[in-house]
N, C-alpha and C positions, 0 to 999 in steps of 0.2 A: 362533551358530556361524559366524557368517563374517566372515573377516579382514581387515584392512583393505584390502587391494586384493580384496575382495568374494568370496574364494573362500573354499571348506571345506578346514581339512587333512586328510588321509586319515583318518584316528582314526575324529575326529567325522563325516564324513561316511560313513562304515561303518555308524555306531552307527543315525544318521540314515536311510540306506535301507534298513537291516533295519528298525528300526522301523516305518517305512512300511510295509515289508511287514505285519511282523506285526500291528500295529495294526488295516491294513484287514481280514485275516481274523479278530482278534478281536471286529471289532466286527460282520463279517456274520453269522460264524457262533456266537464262544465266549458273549460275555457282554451282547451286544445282539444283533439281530437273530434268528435261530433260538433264541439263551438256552438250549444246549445244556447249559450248567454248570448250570442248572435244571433242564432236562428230563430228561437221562440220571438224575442219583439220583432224579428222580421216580417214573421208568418202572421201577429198580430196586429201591425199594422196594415196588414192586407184584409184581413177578415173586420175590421174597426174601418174602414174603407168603408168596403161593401155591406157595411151594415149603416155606414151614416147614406149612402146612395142611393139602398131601397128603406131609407126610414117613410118614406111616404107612402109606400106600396111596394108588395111582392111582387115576384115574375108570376108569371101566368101558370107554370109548371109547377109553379110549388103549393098550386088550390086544392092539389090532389094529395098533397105530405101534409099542409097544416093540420089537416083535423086531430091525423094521426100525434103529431109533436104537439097538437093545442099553443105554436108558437108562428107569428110572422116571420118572415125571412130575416128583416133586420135582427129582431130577436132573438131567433136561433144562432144568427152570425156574432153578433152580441155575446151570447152564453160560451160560443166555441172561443171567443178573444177573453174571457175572462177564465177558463180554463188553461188557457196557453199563458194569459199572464200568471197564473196560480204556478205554475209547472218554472213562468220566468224566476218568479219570488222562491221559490224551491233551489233553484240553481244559484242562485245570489245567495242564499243563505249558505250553501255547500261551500262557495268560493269564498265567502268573507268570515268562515268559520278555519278554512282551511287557511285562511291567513292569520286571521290571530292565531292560529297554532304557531306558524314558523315565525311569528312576533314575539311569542311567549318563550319558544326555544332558542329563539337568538336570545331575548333577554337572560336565562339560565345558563346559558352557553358562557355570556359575557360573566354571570356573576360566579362563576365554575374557574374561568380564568384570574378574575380578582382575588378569588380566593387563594389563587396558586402565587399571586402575586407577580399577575403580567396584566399589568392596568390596559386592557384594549382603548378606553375612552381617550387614553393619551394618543393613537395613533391619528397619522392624518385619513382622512375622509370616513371616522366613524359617524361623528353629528350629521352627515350628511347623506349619510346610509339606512341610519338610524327615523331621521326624517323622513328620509323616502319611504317606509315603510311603513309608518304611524301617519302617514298623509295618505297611501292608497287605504290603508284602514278606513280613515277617515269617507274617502272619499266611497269605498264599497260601503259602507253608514245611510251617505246620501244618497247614493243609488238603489240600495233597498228600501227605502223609506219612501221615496218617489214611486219605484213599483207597486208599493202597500197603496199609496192616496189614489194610483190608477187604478187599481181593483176595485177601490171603497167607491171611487168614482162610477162604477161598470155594475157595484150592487146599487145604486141609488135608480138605473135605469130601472131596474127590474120594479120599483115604485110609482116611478111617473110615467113609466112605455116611454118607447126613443119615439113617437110618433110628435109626441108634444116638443117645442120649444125647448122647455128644460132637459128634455132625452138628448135632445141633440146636442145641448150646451154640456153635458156630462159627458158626453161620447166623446167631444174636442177636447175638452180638459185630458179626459183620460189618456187621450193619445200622447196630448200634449206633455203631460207629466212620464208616458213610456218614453218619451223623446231624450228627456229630459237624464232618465236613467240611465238610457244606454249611452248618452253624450259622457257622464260621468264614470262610465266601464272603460269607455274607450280611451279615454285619456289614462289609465292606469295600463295598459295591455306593452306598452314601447318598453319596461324595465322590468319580467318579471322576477321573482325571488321567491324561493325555498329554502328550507333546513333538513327535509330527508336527505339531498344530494348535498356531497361534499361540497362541491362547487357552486351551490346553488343562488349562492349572494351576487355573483362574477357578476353577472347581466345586470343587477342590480345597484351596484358600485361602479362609480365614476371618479376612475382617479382625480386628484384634484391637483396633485403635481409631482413633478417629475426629474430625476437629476437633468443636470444640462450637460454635463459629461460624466459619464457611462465608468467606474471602476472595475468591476466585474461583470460585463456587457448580460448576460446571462439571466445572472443571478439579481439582478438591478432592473431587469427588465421583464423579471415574473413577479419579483414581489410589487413592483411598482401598478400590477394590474391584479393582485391579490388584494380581499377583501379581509377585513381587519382580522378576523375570525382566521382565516387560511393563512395569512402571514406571521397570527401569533403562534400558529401552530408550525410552522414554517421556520421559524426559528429556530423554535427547540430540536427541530430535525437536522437543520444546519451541524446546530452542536454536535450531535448524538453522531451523526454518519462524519465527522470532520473526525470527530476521534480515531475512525477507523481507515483515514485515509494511511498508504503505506509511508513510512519514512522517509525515503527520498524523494517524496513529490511532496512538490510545492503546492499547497495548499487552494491557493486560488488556480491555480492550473488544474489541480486534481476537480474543483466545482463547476468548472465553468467544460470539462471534459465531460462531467457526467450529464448535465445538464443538455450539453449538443449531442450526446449519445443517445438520449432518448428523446430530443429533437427528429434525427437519423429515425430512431425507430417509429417515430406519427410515422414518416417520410416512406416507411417499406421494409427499413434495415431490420434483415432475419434475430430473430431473440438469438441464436446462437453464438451470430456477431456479436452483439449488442453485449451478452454477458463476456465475452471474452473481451472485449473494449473495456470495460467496465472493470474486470479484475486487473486492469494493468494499472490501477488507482484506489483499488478498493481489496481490503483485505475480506476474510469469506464473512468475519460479522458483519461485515459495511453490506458485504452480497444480499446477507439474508435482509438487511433492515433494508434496502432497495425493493426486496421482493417482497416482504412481510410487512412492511408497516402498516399499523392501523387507518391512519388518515392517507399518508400518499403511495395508495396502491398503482401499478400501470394503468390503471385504467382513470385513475383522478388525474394521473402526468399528463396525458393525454387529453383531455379535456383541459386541463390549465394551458397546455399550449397551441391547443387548437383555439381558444379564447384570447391567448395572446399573439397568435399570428392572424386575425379577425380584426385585433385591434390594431396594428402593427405590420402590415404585409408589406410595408416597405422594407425594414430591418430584414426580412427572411428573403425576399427578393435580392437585397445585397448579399448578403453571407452566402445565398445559392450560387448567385454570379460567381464571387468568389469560391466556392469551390470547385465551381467549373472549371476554373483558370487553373487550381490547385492540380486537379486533376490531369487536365490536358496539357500541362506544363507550359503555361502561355507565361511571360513577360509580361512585368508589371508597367507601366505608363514611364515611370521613369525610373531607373537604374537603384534608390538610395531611397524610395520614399514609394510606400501603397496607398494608393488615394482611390475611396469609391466613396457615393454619394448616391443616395434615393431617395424617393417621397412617392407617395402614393400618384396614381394617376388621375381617381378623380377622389377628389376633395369633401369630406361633409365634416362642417362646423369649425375644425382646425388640421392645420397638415402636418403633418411628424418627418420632420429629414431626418435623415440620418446619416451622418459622414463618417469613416473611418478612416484613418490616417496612421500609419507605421512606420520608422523612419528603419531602414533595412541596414544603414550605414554604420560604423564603428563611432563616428564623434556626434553629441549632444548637437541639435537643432534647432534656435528658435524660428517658427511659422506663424504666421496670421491667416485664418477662417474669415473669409468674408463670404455673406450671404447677402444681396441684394434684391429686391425685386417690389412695384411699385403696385402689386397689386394684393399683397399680403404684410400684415405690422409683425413685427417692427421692420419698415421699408432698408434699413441697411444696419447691418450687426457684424461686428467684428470681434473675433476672440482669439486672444494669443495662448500658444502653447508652447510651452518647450518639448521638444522630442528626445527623450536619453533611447540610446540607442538597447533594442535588443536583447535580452540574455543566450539567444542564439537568433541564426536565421531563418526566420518562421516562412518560408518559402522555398521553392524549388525551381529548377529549371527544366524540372523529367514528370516526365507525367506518374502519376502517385497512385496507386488504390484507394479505394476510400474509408476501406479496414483494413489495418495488417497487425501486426505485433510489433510494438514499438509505438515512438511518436513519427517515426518516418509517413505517414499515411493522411489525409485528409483529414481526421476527424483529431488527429495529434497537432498539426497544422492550423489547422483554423481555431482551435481550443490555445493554441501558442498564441494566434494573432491578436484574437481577442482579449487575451488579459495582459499584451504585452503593448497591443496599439493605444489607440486613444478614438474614442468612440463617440461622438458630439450628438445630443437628439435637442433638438431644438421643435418647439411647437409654432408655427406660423398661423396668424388669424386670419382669414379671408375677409376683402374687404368691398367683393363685388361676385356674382355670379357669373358663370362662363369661363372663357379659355384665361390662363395665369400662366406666368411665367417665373421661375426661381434663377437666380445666378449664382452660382457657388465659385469660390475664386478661392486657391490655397498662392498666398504672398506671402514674398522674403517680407520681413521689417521693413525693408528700402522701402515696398510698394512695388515691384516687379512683381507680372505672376509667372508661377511653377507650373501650375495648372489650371484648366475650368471647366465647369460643366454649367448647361444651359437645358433644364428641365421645364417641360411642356407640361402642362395638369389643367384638368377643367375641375373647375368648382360648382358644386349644385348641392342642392338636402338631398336627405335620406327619403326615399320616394318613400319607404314605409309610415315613415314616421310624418312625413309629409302627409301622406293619404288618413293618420291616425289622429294629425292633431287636425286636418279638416275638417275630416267624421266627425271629430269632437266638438268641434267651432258648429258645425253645421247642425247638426242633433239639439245642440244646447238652444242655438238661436229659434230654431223652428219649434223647439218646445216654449221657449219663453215667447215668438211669437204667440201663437196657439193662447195660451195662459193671456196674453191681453184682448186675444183676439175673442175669448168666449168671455171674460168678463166684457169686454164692450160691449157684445151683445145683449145679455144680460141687462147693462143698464141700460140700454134703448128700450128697451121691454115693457122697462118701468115707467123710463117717461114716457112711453107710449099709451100707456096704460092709463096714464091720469089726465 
C-alpha cells in the first residue's frame, strides 16, 4: 500500500487503519483471545435448554422472584438467551466486518501492484487465496443471518409464551438455526487471514506447488510458502539487496548465506554475530536495507521462517543434523558423495522428503534417487542427476565454529553446500492411516546401491482440524436435524387438529 515516494493514498490508508482497529479487537476479544464467538452460543445453548425444560412449570424457588420480574422461569431464561444471542450477532458483525476490511485491502494492495506493473493474479496459488477469502466472507454472510432468524425466532416467543406448542416449536428452531451458525464459524477458524500483519496471508495460503529439485535451497523454499502479496514484494527486495551484495561473492552463495544467517538467528544466534556474518556478503547499503526495510523487518523474517519451519520441519531437521556433523567434525557416510534424507515423523495430508546430495569429489557423477514405498503415491520414483563436482570442498574434517570470519565456519559451509549440492523435495500422498514406511536408495546407473535409508512415519490428520471439521459436520447436522424435527412437529399439530 505505499506509493512510490512512500506514502499511503487516502483510500487505502482508511481501509488500513480501520482495520487496525478492528483487527486488534477482534483478535482480543471476537475470535481469539476471550473466543466470544464460542462462548456466547455456548452459554446459550444451555440457557435455551433450561428454558425448553421448565416451559411447563418453574421450580418452586422462583414463586418468590416472579412477581418481582412478572416473568416465568422459562421466560426469564428465554429473555437471558436472546440477550446472549444479541451480544452473539454483535460479535459476528465485528468479525465479518473485520474481514471484508483485509478483503478490501488485499484487493487495493493487488491493484497498487498492477499498477506498478507486477501482475500478482499471474502468480501460482492467487485464485486460490483469493477464493479462500470471498468464501469465508461468504460463509460469515450465512452465519450472521442464521443468528438474526434465531433471535426473530426468541422474539415471536415473547407473543405466544413458550408454554404453548408454538413457544416450544420457536424455542427448537431457534436453537436449531444457533446450531446452524456456529456449524458455519467453525468451518472458517483452520485458515485464518489478515492485512494489518505482514504475514498475515501465510495461514491462509496453501502452496499449490513446488520445485522438485531445489536451485537455491533457501530462497526456493521461502517463496515457495509466501503468499502472492509477500513474494511480490520479495522480489523486488531480491533485486534491491542483490545490488549490494560485495564483488567477489557469488551471488547465490551471498543469498542463500543470508537467508541461513537469519535462520541461525530465529535459532539464538547473538545480532552481533549475525551482523558480522552478514557484512562478509553485504556491503553497509545491503546492512541498512537488512535492518530498515519497510516490509521485511527482523521481526517479519522471523515469522516467515518460523511459518516455514511449521510447514517444513523435515528440511530444518536435516540442515540441523548436518551442522552438527559440520561442527563436530564427523565424516560423511561415504568418502566422495553427502547423502542425508528426511521426512517428517508424523504425517497429515502429504509428506515432504527432502534429500540432499553433494558429490565431494573432483570428476562429474551420474546418480539415480529412488524412493520407494507401498504405502504413499507415487509407490516408486526415480530421478537421475548428474553431480558436477564442487567449486571448493564444502566440508571439513575438524570441528568448525559456527561463526567466525571467513567461509571457514558452519554458516559458510552449509550456505556452500546448499547452493552447490542438489536438493530433491518430493511431496508423497498418504494412502492409508497409521505406521508407513519410505525407502530412499541413491544408485549407480547399473542399479547397484551407494546408499539407503529406511524412514519409519505414522500417518494421521490434523487432530485440530479433525476436532474443527467434526464441530462443523456436527453443529450443522443437529441444526438441520432440529429444523425438521420442529416442522414435523408442527405438522402433527395440524393434522391433529382437524
Amino acid at each position: 500500500m505505499v506509493d512510490a515516494d512512500g506514502s499511503l493514498n487516502t483510500r487505502e490508508e482508511s481501509i488500513l487503519s480501520s482495520e487496525r482497529f478492528w483487527f486488534a479487537l477482534d483478535r482480543q476479544l471476537v475470535s481469539s483471545g476471550l473466543r466470544l464467538l464460542l462462548l456466547l452460543p455456548s452459554f446459550s445453548f444451555l440457557t435455551a435448554f433450561g428454558a425448553l425444560a421448565y416451559a411447563q412449570g418453574s421450580p418452586a424457588w422462583w414463586s418468590k422472584i416472579e412477581p418481582t420480574v412478572n416473568l416465568s422461569f422459562a421466560m426469564t431464561l428465554t429473555a437471558l438467551t436472546f440477550v446472549i444471542l444479541f451480544g452473539f450477532i454483535i460479535t459476528q458483525t465485528v468479525h465479518r466486518h473485520r474481514t471484508h476490511l483485509s478483503i478490501a485491502s488485499f484487493q487495493s494492495e493487488v491493484d497498487r501492484l498492477n499498477q506498478e506493473h507486477r501482475a500478482v493474479q499471474s502468480l501460482h496459488g492467487y485464485e486460490g487465496l483469493a477464493h479462500h477469502m470471498t468464501s469465508v466472507r461468504a460463509k460469515h454472510t450465512l452465519s450472521l443471518t442464521y443468528a438474526v432468524i434465531s433471535t426473530v425466532m426468541l422474539v415471536g416467543i415473547f407473543y405466544v409464551n413458550i408454554e404453548s406448542l408454538n413457544g416450544r416449536i420457536l424455542l427448537l428452531l431457534s436453537l436449531s438455526f444457533t446450531l446452524l451458525s456456529l456449524g458455519q464459524h467453525l468451518s472458517t477458524r483452520s485458515r485464518p487471514f489478515n492485512m494489518d500483519e505482514r504475514t498475515g496471508l501465510l495461514d491462509a495460503y496453501n502452496p499449490p506447488i513446488h520445485p522438485s529439485t531445489l536451485e537455491m535451497v533457501f530462497s526456493d523454499l521461502v517463496k515457495t510458502h509466501m503468499d502472492p502479496l509477500l513474494r511480490s514484494e520479495y522480489e523486488v527486495y531480491s533485486k534491491q539487496i542483490e545490488s549490494s551484495f560485495l564483488t567477489q561473492i557469488d551471488p547465490q552463495f551471498a543469498r542463500e548465506k543470508i537467508l541461513m544467517t537469519l535462520y541461525r538467528h530465529s535459532k539464538g544466534l547473538d545480532f552481533e554475530t549475525m551482523e558480522r556474518e552478514l557484512r562478509e556478503v553485504l556491503d553497509e547499503e545491503g546492512m541498512n536495507l537488512v535492518k530498515d526495510h519497510p516490509v521485511f523487518t527482523m521481526e517479519e523474517w522471523l515469522s516467515i521462517i518460523h511459518h516455514v519451519e511449521r510447514s517444513c520441519p523435515a528440511f530444518f531437521r536435516m540442515i540441523g543434523r548436518i551442522e552438527e556433523d559440520l561442527g563436530a567434525g564427523r565424516d560423511t557416510t561415504t568418502n566422495d558423495i553427502v547423502f542425508e534424507v528426511d521426512m517428517e515423523n508424523v504425517v497429515h495430508e502429504r509428506a515432504n522428503l527432502f534429500t540432499l546430495i553433494h558429490n565431494l569429489s573432483d570428476e562429474p557423477r551420474t546418480i539415480v534417487l529412488r524412493v520407494q514405498s507401498p504405502d504413499f503415491r507415487p509407490h516408486d520414483l526415480a530421478m537421475t542427476y548428474r553431480l558436477d563436482p564442487g567449486e571448493k570442498r564444502w566440508w571439513s574434517d575438524k570441528n568448525v565454529p559456527l561463526a567466525a570470519e571467513g567461509d571457514n565456519d558452519v554458516l559458510g559451509l552449509m550456505s556452500g553446500l546448499l547452493r552447490d549440492g542438489t536438493m530433491a523435495w518430493q511431496s508423497l500422498l498418504p494412502e492409508r492411516f497409521g505406521e508407513a514406511t519410505v525407502s530412499v536408495r541413491l544408485e549407480e546407473q547399473s542399479g547397484d546401491l551407494l546408499i539407503g535409508r529406511q524412514i519409519n512415519v505414522r500417518v494421521r490428520s490434523k487432530y485440530r482440524e479433525r476436532v474443527r471439521a467434526s464441530g462443523s459436520l456436527t453443529t450443522n447436522l443437529l441444526g438441520g436435524v432440529g429444523l425438521l424435527l420442529g416442522v414435523f412437529i408442527k405438522i402433527r399439530d395440524i393434522f391433529d387438529a382437524i
